[in-house]
C-alpha positions in Angstrom: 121.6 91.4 61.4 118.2 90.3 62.4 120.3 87.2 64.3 122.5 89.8 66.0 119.5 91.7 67.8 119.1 89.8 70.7 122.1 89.9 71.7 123.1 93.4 71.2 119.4 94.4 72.8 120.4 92.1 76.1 117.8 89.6 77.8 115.5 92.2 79.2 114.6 93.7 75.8 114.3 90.7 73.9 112.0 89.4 75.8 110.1 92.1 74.8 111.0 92.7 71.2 111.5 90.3 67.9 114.0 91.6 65.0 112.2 90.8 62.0 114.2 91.8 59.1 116.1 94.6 57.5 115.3 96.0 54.1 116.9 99.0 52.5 119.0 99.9 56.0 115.8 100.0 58.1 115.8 97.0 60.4 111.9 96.6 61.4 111.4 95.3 65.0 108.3 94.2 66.6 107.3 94.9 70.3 105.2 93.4 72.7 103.5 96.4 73.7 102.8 99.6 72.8 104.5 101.3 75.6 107.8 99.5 75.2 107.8 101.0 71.8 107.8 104.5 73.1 110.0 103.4 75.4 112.0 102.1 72.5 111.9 105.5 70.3 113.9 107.0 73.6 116.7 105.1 73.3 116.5 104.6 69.4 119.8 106.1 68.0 121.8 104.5 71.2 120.1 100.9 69.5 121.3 101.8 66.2 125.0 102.8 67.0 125.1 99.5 69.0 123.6 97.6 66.0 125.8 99.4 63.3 129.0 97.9 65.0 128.0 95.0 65.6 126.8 94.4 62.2 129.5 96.9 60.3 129.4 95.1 57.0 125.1 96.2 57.0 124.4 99.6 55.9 122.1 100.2 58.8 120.1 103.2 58.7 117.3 103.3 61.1 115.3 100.9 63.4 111.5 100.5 62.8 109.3 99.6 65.6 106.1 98.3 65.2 103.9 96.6 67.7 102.7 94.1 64.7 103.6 91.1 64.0 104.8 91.6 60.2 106.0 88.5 57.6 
Protein backbone atom coordinates (compact mmCIF):
# COMPACT_ATOMS: atom_id res chain seq x y z
CA UNK A 1 0.00 0.00 0.00
CA UNK A 2 2.40 2.51 1.31
CA UNK A 3 4.71 1.45 -2.05
CA UNK A 4 1.57 2.05 -4.22
CA UNK A 5 1.20 5.89 -3.16
CA UNK A 6 3.29 7.51 -5.35
CA UNK A 7 2.23 6.27 -8.06
CA UNK A 8 -1.41 6.43 -7.68
CA UNK A 9 -0.87 10.33 -6.14
CA UNK A 10 1.21 11.11 -9.60
CA UNK A 11 4.71 13.23 -9.57
CA UNK A 12 3.31 16.48 -8.56
CA UNK A 13 1.91 15.20 -5.22
CA UNK A 14 4.56 13.07 -4.22
CA UNK A 15 6.81 15.47 -4.27
CA UNK A 16 4.95 16.82 -1.78
CA UNK A 17 3.71 14.03 0.34
CA UNK A 18 5.42 10.63 1.88
CA UNK A 19 3.04 7.41 2.55
CA UNK A 20 4.12 6.28 5.74
CA UNK A 21 2.18 3.33 6.68
CA UNK A 22 -1.30 1.88 7.11
CA UNK A 23 -2.65 0.53 10.28
CA UNK A 24 -6.14 -0.67 10.95
CA UNK A 25 -7.36 0.72 7.23
CA UNK A 26 -6.10 4.34 7.92
CA UNK A 27 -3.07 4.85 5.61
CA UNK A 28 -1.16 7.92 7.51
CA UNK A 29 0.57 10.37 4.97
CA UNK A 30 2.82 13.09 5.65
CA UNK A 31 2.92 16.54 3.90
CA UNK A 32 5.38 19.01 3.31
CA UNK A 33 3.32 21.80 4.28
CA UNK A 34 0.47 22.69 5.99
CA UNK A 35 -1.44 24.07 3.21
CA UNK A 36 -1.02 21.06 0.91
CA UNK A 37 -2.73 19.28 3.64
CA UNK A 38 -5.89 21.30 3.40
CA UNK A 39 -5.38 21.10 0.06
CA UNK A 40 -5.23 17.37 0.47
CA UNK A 41 -8.54 17.03 2.76
CA UNK A 42 -10.37 18.51 -0.54
CA UNK A 43 -9.67 15.88 -2.61
CA UNK A 44 -9.48 13.19 0.18
CA UNK A 45 -12.27 10.57 -0.74
CA UNK A 46 -11.22 10.97 -4.68
CA UNK A 47 -7.46 9.69 -2.97
CA UNK A 48 -8.98 6.92 -1.20
CA UNK A 49 -11.23 5.43 -4.08
CA UNK A 50 -8.00 5.61 -6.26
CA UNK A 51 -6.03 3.89 -3.45
CA UNK A 52 -8.70 1.24 -2.70
CA UNK A 53 -8.32 -0.14 -6.35
CA UNK A 54 -5.30 -0.05 -6.66
CA UNK A 55 -4.60 -1.79 -3.48
CA UNK A 56 -8.10 -4.05 -3.49
CA UNK A 57 -6.69 -6.82 -1.43
CA UNK A 58 -6.13 -3.71 1.72
CA UNK A 59 -9.14 -2.87 3.60
CA UNK A 60 -8.57 0.77 3.24
CA UNK A 61 -10.55 2.96 5.22
CA UNK A 62 -9.45 6.52 5.34
CA UNK A 63 -6.22 8.55 4.64
CA UNK A 64 -4.54 10.43 7.51
CA UNK A 65 -2.61 13.49 6.83
CA UNK A 66 -0.24 14.89 9.00
CA UNK A 67 2.33 17.42 8.36
CA UNK A 68 4.83 15.36 10.80
CA UNK A 69 7.17 13.29 10.14
CA UNK A 70 5.95 10.04 12.20
CA UNK A 71 8.12 6.44 12.55
Amino acid sequence: MVEQWAGVVGPELARRTRALRCESGTLTVHVDHGAWMQELHFIEKKLLAKMQAACPDVALKQIRFTARDVD
